[in-house]
C-alpha positions as CSV (number, residue, x, y, z in Angstrom):
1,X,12.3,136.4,23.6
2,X,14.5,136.0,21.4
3,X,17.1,138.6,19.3
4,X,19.4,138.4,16.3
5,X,23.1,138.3,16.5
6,X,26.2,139.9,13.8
7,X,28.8,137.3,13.5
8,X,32.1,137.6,15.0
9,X,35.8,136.3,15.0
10,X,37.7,134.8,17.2
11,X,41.2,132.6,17.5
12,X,42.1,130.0,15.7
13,X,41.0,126.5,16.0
14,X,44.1,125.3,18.4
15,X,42.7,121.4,18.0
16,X,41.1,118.7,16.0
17,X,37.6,120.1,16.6
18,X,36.6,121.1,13.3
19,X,37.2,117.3,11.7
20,X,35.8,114.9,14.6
21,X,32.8,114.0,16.1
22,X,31.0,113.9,18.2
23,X,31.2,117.7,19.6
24,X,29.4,120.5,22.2
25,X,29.8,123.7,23.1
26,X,31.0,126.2,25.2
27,X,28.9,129.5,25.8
28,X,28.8,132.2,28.2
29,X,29.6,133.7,24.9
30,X,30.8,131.7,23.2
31,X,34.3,130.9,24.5
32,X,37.7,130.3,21.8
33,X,40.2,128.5,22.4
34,X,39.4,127.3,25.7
35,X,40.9,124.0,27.0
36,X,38.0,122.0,28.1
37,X,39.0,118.9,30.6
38,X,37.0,115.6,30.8
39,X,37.0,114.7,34.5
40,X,36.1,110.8,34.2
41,X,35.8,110.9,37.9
42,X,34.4,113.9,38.6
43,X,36.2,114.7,41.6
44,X,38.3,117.8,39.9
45,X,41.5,116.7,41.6
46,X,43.0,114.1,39.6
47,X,45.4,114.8,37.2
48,X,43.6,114.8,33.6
49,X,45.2,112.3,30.9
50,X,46.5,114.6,27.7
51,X,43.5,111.9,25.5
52,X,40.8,114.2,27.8
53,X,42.1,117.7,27.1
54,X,40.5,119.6,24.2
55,X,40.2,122.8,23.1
56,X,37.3,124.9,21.8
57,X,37.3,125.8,18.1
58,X,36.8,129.7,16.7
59,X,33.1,129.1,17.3
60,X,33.1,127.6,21.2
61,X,32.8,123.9,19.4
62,X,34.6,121.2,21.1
63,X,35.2,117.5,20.6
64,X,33.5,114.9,22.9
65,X,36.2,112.4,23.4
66,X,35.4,108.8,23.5
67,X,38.2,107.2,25.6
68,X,37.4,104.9,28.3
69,X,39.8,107.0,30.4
70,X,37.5,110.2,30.0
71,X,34.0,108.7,30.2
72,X,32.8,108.0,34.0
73,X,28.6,107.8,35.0
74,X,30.0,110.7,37.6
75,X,32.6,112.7,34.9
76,X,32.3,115.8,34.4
77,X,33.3,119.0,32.1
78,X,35.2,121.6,32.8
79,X,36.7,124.5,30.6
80,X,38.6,127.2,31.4
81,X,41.0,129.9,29.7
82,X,40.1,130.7,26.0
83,X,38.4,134.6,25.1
84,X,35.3,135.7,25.0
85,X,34.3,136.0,21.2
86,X,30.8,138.8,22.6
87,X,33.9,140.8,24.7
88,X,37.3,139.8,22.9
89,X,38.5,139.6,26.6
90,X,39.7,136.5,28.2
91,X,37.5,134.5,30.2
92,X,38.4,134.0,33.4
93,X,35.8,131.9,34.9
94,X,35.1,128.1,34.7
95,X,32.3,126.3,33.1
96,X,31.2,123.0,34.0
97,X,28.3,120.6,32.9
98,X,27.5,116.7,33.2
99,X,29.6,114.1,31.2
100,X,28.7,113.8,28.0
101,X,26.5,117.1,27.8
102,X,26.8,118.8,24.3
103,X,26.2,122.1,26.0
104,X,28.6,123.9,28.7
105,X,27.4,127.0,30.5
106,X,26.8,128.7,33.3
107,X,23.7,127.0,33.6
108,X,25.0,123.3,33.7
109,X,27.8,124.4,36.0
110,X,24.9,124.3,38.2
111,X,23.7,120.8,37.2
112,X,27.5,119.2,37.5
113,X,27.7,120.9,40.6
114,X,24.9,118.9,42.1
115,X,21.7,121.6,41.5
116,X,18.5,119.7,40.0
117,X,17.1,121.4,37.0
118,X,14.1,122.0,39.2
119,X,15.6,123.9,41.6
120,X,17.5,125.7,38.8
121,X,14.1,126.0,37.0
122,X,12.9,127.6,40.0
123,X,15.3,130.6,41.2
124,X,16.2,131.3,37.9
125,X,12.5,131.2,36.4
126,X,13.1,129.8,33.2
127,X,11.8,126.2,31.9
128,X,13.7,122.8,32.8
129,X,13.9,122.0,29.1
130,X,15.9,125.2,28.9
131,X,18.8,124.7,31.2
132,X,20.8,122.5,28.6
133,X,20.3,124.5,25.7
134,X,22.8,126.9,23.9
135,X,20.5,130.3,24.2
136,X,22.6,131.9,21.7
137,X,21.6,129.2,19.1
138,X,21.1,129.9,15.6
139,X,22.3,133.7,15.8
140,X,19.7,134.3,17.8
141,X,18.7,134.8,21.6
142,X,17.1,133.2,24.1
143,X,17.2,136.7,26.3
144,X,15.2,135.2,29.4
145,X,17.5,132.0,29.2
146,X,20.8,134.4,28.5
147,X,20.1,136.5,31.5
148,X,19.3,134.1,34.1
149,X,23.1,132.4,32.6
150,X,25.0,135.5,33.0
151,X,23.3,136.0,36.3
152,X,24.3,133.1,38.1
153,X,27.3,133.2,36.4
154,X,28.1,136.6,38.5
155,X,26.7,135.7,41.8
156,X,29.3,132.7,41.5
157,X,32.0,134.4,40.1
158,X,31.8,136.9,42.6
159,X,31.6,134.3,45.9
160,X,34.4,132.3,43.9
161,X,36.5,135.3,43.6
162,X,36.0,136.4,47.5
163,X,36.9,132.7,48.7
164,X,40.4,133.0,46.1
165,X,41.7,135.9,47.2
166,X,41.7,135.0,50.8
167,X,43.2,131.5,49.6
168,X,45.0,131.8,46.6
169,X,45.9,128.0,46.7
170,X,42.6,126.7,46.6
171,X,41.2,125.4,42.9
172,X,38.7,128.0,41.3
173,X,37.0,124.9,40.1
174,X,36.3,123.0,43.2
175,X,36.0,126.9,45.2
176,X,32.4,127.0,42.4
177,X,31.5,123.4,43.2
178,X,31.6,124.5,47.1
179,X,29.8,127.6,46.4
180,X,27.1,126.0,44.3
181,X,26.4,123.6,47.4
182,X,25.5,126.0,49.4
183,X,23.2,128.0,46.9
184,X,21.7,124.5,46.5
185,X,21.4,124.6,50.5
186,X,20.5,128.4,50.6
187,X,18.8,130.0,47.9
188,X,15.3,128.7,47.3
189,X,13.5,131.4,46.3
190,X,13.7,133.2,42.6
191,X,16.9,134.9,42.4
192,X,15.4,138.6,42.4
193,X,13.6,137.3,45.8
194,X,17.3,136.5,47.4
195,X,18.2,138.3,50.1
196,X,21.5,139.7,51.4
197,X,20.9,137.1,54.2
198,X,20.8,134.1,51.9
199,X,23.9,135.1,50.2
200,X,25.8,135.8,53.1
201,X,24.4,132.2,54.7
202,X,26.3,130.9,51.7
203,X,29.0,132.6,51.9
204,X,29.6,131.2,55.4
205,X,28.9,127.9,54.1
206,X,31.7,128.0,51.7
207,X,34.1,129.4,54.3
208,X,33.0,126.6,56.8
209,X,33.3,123.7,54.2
């Protein structure tokens, strides 16, 4: 199903997005003036160069960059910071997806993370073909798509958020690719089907790891 969508503002466009291709974008809602890293390495720990950090436009649009130094078969994305242009809040999450992928949600977090799109596919009970899309396309949207997004999206942020507090050193980033490992190990059943016991199984996962 899908539904319409008024337009909104947002900040304004802190890089070169709006001029160079080719681009993606960043949606939750969609995010402004996020920085969005490209982790040639994937490994979220080395530093990134400054050619591999962009920034999301007023519409969530970023620039792919083409550099050899931010292009690896195991990269990844990762964008943080910027404001929510449905909440005018700041976004305080992370967002990750595959390198090269011209969508970045809370659905390819899972897919970077190590998730297949058929386990995706399968707790979140939406189609494969779905799981890389933007569901807000268009001004429209995809409210199956959008929920099962913004429903993983708070199951991690709320794991995520447990495993910071008790170690505020620890990288949110690398805390979500942890916590998505043990969904992946964990959670095999549709998401309205999971249990307090399978969350709590990955919980202790993440603390173990």
């Amino acid at each position: 199903a899908t539904f319409g969508l008024s337009g909104c503002g947002g900040n304004e466009d802190p890089s070169d997005v709006a001029a160079a291709t080719p681009t993606g974008v960043a949606v939750e809602g969609y995010l402004a003036g996020a920085e969005v890293r490209f982790d040639a390495d994937g490994n979220e720990s080395t530093p990134t160069p400054p050619e591999c950090i962009k920034y999301t436009d007023e519409k969530g649009v970023y620039v792919i960059p083409t550099a050899a130094t931010c292009v690896g078969p195991n990269g990844k994305i990762i964008i943080t910071g910027g404001i929510d242009l449905d909440t005018n809040a700041p976004f305080r999450g992370v967002l990750k997806a595959p390198a090269g992928s011209k969508v970045t949600s809370p659905l390819t977090t899972l897919l970077a993370d190590g998730m297949s799109a058929t386990q995706i596919a399968t707790i979140l009970g939406i189609p494969e073909t779905d799981i890389s899309t933007d569901f807000r396309a268009n001004n429209t949207v995809n409210v199956d798509v959008a929920r099962a997004a913004l429903s993983v999206q708070a199951i991690i942020g709320q794991i995520t958020s447990i495993i910071a507090a008790v170690n505020p050193a620890l990288d949110k980033a690398q805390i979500m690719s942890a916590v998505v490992t043990a969904m992946k190990n964990n959670v095999t059943t549709p998401i309205a089907q999971t249990t307090d016991n399978d969350l709590k199984a990955a919980l202790q996962d993440v603390i173990t790891d």
